[in-house]
C-alpha positions as CSV (number, residue, x, y, z in Angstrom):
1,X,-27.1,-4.5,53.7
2,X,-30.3,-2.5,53.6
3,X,-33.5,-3.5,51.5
4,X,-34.1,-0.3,50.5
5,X,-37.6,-1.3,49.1
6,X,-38.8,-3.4,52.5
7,X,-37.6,-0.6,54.6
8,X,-40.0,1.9,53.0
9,X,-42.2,-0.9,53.2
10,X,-42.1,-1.6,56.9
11,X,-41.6,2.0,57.8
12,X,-45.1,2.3,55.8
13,X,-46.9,-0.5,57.8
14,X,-45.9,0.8,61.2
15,X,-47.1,4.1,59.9
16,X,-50.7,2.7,58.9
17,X,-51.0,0.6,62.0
18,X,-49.8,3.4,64.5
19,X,-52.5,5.9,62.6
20,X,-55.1,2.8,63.0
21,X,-54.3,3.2,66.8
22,X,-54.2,7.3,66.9
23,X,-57.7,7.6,65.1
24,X,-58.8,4.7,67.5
25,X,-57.4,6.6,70.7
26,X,-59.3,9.7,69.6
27,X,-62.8,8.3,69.2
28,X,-63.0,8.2,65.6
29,X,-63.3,4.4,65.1
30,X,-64.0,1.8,67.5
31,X,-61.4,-0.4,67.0
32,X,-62.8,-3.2,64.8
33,X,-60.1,-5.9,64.4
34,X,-61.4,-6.9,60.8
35,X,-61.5,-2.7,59.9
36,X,-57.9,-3.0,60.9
37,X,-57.0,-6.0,59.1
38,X,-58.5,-4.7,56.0
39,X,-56.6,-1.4,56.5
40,X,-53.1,-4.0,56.2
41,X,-55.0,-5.5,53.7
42,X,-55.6,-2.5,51.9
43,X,-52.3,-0.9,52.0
44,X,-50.6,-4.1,50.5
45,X,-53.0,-3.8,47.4
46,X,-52.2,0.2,46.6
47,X,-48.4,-0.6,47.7
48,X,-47.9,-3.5,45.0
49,X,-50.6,-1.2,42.4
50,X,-48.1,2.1,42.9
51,X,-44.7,0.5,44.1
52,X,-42.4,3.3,46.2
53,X,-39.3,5.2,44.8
54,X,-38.9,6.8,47.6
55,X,-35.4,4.5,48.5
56,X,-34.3,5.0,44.8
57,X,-31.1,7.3,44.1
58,X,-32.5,9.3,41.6
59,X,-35.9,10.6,42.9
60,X,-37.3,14.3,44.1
61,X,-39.5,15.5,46.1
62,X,-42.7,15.9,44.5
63,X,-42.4,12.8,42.6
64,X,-42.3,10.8,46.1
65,X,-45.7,13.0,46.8
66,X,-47.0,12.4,43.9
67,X,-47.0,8.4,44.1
68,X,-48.4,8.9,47.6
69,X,-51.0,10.8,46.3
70,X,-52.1,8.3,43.7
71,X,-51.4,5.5,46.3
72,X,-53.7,7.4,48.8
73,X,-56.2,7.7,46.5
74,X,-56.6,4.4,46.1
75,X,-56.5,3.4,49.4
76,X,-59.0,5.7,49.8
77,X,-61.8,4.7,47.1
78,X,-61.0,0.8,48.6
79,X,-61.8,2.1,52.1
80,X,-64.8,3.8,51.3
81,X,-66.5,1.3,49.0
82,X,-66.2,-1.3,51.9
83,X,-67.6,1.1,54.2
84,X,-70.4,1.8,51.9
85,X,-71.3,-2.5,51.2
86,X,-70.5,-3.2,54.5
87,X,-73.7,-1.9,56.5
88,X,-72.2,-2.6,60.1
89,X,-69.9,0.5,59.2
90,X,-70.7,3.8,60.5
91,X,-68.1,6.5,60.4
92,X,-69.2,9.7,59.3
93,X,-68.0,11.1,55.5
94,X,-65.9,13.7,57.4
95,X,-64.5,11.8,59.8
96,X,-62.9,9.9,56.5
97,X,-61.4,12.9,55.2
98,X,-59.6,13.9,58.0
99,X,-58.0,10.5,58.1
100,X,-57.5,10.6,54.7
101,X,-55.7,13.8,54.7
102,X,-53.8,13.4,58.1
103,X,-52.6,10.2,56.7
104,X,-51.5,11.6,53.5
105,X,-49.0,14.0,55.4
106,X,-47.9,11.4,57.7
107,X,-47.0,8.9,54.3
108,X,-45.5,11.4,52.8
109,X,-43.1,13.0,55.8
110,X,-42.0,9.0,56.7
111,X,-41.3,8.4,52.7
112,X,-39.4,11.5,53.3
113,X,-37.7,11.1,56.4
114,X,-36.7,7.2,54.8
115,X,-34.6,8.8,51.6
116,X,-33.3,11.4,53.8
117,X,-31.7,8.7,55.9
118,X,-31.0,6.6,53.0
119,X,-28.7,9.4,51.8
120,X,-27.3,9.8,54.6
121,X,-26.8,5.8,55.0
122,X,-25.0,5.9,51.6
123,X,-23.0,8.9,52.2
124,X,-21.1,7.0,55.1
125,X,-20.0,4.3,52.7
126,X,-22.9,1.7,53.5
127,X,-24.6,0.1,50.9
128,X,-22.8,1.0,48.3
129,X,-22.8,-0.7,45.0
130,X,-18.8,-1.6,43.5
131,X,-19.2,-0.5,39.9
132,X,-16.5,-1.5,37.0
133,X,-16.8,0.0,33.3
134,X,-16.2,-2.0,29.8
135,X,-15.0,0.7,27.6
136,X,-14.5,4.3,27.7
137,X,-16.7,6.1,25.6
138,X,-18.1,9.7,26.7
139,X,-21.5,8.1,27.5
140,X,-19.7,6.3,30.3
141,X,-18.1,9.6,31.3
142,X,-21.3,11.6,31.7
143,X,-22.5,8.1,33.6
144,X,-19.8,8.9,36.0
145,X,-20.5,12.1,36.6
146,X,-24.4,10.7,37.8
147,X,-22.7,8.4,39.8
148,X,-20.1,10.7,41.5
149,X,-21.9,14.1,41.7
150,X,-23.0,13.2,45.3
151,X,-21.5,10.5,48.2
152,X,-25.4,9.9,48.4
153,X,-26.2,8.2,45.3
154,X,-24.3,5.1,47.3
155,X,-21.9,4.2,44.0
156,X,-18.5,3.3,44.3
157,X,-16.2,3.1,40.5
158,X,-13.7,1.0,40.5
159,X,-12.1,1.8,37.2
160,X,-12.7,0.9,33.4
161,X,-11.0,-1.3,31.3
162,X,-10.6,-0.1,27.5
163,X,-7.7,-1.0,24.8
164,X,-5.8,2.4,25.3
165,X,-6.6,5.4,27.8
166,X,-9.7,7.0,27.5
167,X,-10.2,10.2,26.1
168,X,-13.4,11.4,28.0
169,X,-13.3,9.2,31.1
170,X,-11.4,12.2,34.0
171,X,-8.0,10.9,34.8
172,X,-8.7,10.3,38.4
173,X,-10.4,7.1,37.3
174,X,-8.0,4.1,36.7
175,X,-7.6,2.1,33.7
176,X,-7.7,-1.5,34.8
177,X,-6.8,-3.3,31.9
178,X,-8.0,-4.2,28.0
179,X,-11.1,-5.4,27.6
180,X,-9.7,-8.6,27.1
181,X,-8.8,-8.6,30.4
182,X,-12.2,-8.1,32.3
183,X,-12.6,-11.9,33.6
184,X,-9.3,-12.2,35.1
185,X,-9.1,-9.3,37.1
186,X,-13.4,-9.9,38.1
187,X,-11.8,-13.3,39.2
188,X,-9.5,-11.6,42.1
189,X,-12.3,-8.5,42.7
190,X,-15.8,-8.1,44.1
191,X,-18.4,-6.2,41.5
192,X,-21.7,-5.6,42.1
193,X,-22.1,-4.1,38.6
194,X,-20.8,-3.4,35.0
195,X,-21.6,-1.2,32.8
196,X,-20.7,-1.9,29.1
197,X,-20.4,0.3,26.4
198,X,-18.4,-1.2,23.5
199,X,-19.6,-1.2,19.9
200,X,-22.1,-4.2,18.7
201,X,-19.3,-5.3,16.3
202,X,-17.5,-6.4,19.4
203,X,-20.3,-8.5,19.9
204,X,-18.7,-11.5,20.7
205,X,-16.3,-10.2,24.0
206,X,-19.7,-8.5,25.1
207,X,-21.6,-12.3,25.1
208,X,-18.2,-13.2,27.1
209,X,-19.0,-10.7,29.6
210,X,-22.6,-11.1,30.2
211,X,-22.2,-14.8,30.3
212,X,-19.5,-14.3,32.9
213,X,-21.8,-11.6,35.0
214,X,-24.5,-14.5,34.7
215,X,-22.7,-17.1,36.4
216,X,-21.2,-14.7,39.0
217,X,-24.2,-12.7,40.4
218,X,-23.4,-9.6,38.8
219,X,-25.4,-7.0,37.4
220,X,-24.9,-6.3,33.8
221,X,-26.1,-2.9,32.5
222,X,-25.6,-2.1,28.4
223,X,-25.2,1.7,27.9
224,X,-26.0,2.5,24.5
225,X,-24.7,5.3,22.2
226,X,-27.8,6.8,22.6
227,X,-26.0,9.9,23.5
228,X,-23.8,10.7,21.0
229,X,-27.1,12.0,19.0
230,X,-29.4,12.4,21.6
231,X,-28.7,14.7,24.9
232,X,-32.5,13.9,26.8
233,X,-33.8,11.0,29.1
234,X,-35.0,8.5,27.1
235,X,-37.5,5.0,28.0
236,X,-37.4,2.1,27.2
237,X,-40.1,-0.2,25.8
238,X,-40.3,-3.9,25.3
239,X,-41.6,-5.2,22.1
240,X,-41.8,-8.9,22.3
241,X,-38.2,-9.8,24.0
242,X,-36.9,-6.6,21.5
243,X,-35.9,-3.4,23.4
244,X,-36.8,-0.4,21.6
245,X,-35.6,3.0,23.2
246,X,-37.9,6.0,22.5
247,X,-37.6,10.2,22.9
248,X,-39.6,10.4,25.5
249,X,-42.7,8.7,27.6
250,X,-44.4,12.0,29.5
251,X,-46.7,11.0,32.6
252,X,-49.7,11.8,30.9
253,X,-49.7,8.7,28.3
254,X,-50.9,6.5,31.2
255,X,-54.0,6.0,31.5
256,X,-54.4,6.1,35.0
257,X,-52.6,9.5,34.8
258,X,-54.9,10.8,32.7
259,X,-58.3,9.7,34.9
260,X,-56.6,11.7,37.6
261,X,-56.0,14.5,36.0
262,X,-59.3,14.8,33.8
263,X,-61.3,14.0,37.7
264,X,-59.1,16.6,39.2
265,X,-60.2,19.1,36.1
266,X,-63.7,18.6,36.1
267,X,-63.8,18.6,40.2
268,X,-62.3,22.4,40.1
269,X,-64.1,23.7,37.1
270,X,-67.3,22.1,38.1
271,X,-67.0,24.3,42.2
272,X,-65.9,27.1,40.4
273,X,-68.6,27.6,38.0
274,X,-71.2,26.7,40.4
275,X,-69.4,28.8,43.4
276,X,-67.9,31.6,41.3
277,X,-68.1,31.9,38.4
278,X,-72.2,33.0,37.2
279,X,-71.5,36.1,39.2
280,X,-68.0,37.4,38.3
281,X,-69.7,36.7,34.5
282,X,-72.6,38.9,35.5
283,X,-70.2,41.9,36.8
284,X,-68.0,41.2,34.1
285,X,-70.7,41.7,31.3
286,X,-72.2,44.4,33.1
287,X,-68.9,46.6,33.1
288,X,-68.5,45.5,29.5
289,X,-71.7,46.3,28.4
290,X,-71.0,49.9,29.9
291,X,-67.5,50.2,28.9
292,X,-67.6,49.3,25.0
293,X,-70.2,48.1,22.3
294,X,-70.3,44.7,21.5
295,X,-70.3,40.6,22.8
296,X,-69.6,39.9,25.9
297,X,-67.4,36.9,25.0
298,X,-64.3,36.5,22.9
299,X,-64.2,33.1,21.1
300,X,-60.7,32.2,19.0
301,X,-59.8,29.1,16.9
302,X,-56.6,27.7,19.1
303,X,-54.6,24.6,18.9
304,X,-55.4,21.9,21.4
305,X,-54.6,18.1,22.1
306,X,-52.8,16.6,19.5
307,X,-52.8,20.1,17.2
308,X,-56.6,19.8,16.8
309,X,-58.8,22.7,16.5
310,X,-60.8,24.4,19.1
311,X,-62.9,27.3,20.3
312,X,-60.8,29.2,23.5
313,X,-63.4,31.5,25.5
314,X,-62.6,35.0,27.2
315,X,-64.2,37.5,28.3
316,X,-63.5,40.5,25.5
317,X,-61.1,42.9,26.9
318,X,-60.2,44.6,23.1
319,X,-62.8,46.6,20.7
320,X,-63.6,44.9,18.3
321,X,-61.0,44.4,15.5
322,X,-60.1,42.5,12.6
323,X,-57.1,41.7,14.1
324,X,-58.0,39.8,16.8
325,X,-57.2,36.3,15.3
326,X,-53.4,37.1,14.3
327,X,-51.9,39.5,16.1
328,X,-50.5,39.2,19.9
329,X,-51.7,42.0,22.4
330,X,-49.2,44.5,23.5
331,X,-48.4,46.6,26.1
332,X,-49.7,49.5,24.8
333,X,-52.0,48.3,22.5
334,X,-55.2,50.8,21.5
335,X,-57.2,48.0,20.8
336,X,-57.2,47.3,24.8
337,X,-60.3,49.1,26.9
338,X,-59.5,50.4,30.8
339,X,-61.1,47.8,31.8
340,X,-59.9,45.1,29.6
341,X,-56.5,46.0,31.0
342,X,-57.9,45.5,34.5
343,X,-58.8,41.9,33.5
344,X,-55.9,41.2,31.5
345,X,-53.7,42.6,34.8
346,X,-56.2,39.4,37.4
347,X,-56.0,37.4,34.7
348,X,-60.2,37.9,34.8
349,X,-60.8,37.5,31.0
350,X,-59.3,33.8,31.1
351,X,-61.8,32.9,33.6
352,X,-64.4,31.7,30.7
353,X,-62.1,28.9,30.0
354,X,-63.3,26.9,33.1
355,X,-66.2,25.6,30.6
356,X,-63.9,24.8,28.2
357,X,-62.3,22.6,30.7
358,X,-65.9,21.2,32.2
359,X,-65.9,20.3,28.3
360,X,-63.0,18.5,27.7
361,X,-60.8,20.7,25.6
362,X,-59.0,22.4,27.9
363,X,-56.8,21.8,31.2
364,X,-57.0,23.9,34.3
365,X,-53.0,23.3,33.9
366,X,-51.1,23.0,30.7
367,X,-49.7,24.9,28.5
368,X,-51.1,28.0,27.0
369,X,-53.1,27.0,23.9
370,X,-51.6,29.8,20.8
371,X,-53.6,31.0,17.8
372,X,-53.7,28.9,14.8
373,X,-51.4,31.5,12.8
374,X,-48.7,31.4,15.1
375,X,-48.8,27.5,15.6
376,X,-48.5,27.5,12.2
377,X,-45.6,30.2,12.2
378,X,-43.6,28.7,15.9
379,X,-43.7,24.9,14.5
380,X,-41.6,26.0,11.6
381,X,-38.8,28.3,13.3
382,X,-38.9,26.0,16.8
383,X,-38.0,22.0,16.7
384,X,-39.7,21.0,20.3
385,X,-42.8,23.3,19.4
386,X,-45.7,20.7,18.5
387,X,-44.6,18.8,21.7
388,X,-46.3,20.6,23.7
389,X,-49.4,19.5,22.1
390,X,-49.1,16.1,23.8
391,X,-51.4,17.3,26.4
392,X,-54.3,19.4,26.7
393,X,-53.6,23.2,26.8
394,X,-54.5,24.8,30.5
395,X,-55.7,28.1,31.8
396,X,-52.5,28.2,33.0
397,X,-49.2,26.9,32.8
398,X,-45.5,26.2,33.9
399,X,-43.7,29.0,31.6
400,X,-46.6,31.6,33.0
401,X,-45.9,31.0,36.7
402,X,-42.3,31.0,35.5
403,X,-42.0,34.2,34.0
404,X,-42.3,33.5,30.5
405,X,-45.9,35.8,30.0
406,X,-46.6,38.3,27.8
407,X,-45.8,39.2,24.2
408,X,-43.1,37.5,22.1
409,X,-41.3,40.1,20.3
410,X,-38.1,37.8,19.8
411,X,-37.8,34.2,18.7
412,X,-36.2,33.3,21.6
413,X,-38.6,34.3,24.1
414,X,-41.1,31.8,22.5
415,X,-38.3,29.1,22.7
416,X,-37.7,29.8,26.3
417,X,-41.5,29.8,26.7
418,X,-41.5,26.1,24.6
419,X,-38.4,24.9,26.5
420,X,-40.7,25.2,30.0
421,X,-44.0,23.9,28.1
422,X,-42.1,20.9,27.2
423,X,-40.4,20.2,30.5
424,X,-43.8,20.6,32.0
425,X,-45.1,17.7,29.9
426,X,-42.4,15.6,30.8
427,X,-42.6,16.1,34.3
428,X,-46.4,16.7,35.1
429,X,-47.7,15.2,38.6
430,X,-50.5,16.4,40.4
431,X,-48.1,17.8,42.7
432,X,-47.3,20.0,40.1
433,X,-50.7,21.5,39.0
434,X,-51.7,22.1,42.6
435,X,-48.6,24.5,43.3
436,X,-49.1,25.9,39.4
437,X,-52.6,26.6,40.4
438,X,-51.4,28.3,44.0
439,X,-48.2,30.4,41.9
440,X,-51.2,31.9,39.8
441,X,-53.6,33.0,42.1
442,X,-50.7,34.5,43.9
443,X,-49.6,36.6,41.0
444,X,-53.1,37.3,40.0
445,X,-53.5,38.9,43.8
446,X,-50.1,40.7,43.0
447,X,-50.9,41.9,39.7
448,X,-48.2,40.4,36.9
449,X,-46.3,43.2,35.0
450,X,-46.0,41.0,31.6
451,X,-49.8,40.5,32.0
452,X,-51.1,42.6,28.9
């Protein structure tokens, strides 16, 4: 049988050592035998630090690229601060970068190419875990549809055992007995796992079955009723030797999360302000000046981290109004100028919130912070609404790149508009806000009809 883990592993170190030999063959190195020792060295540290899920069932894409990324990067700061204590060490700062980067693809492609043969590994019947159910609830039935939905995920269920025939369970999967049966028939059959589902007043056959699993080198999984209430992924946390499920865990409570994010934040608003941004503000104020009386600058009370309280910038692309902090723009709105349609359309006027984000209140990604009236309003009508405050609102976001732009003139349009906020807290990665960054330049170049 496979190690799934030690094959990502290996496949890893023959990757590192035949890049050690490539940069080596092309003059970029010379070879040091202690440089390539520490290069082992170092990928064992960042390997154990951010452990691989690339061999795991249940695992996309750009969450195997994103642990490379964090991985890399640490690989990377390790590298570097050797290089710069250790005087003996010469290789120029670009010369680093194009390793770094090269080997960044190449990780990622043999991470890749490893699941893809995993799958495929699994699909033909290797590997494969035997899998028994105690009870038949409909959280074991949704379990088995997880389990079944592709030959890939390497599961194999052998049946369930429940007092009478289960309601929710699909008939094609056989009753093997009561549960008082279970230790009989796990004497005459191999398991890998079970999977228990019964009621805690049934306590005392579920101590039977653990105690059994114990002695027998099978894996016992609880599946609590979670579910019956609750239709979301859920985490568990240990307090003390108590486990205590909760709602949700999104990326950006850890800590090391949120130092990559807040770097990558203040690395791009920081090259844009120097690079871009004093002239587009001097063009932009010139126009504006020209164009209509008044500031240059919009400032607006919006909702930020955690619900507090903040100043947004834009550039002004409506007259002045005393509507400005409570009602949405609309298509047609009079209070718009020609040329605060033009920015509206390249998405110009939100270029101001770059300081913002040099300042800390603000994301480059997230989503869209809302005026205070209409957090106030939305976190009435919608349940999920205030989750989205878990994080810091961006320049741009998830449900913007996704369609969900523009005014809200029905409640649902705000709920689909929350419903993509809050799936892009739960699922944020770096990977993410790179290719949310790329989806908005490319509409702003296009021009975006809901933009107005």
């Amino acid at each position: 049988m496979i190690k799934a883990t030690a094959l990502v592993i290996g496949v890893d170190l023959v990757l590192v050592n035949a890049l050690y030999a490539s940069f080596y063959l092309m003059g970029w190195h010379n070879g040091d035998l202690s440089m390539w020792y520490l290069a082992n060295i170092f990928y064992l540290i960042t390997v154990f630090t951010f452990k691989p899920f690339a061999q795991k069932q249940f695992v996309r894409t750009d969450q195997i690229l994103g642990r490379i990324l964090q991985s890399g990067l640490l690989y990377f700061t390790l590298l570097t601060t050797f290089l710069l204590v250790d005087g003996s060490a010469n290789q120029h700062p670009s010369i680093l970068l194009m390793e770094y980067g090269i080997s960044m693809v190449v990780m990622f492609y043999g991470r890749y190419g490893v699941r893809e043969f995993l799958k495929y590994w699994r699909a033909r019947g290797n590997s494969t875990k035997r899998v028994v159910f105690v009870g038949a609830g409909h959280n074991l039935a949704y379990l088995y549809e997880i389990m079944m939905r592709e030959l890939n995920t390497g599961y194999r269920v052998l049946g369930y055992f429940g007092d009478k025939d289960s309601q929710h369970l699909p008939h094609s999967i056989q009753r093997l007995g009561k549960v008082s049966d279970v230790e009989a028939w796990l004497e005459k059959n191999k398991v890998d796992q079970i999977y228990c589902n019964l009621p805690s007043n049934r306590s005392a056959e579920i101590i039977n079955t653990i105690n059994y699993c114990e002695k027998h080198f099978v894996r016992f999984y609880s599946v609590p009723n979670v579910r019956n209430y609750v239709h979301r992924h859920m985490v568990v946390k240990m307090m003390d030797d108590m486990p205590v499920l909760t709602i949700r865990q999104e990326p950006l409570s850890l800590i090391h999360n949120r130092i990559v994010k807040r770097a990558f934040d203040i690395l791009v608003s920081g090259l844009f302000i120097i690079t871009c941004f004093w002239w587009i503000c001097a063009i932009v104020a010139l126009i504006t000046k020209i164009t209509m009386p008044g500031p240059v600058f919009f400032r607006q009370k919006r909702n930020g981290l955690l619900g507090e309280e903040f100043y947004c910038l834009k550039f002004r692309s409506m007259k002045v109004n005393a509507d400005a902090d409570k009602q949405q723009a609309t298509k047609d709105d009079p209070r718009k100028t020609k040329w605060g349609n033009i920015m509206r359309k390249t998405s110009i006027d939100e270029l101001p919130q770059f300081l913002n984000v040099l300042m800390g209140s603000m994301s480059v990604v997230g989503p869209r912070p809302h005026m205070v009236k209409h957090t106030e309003e939305y976190s009435a009508l919608i349940d999920k609404y205030m989750v989205r405050h878990w994080v810091k609102p961006g320049i741009t976001g998830w449900a913007q790149v996704s369609g969900a732009r523009g005014e809200t003139q029905e409640l649902w349009q705000m709920e689909d508009r929350i419903k993509k906020d809050v799936w892009y807290v739960e699922n944020w990665s770096l990977w993410l806000d790179i290719r949310i960054m790329y989806l908005t330049v490319r509409n702003a170049i296009a021009g975006d009809k809901q933009a107005y």
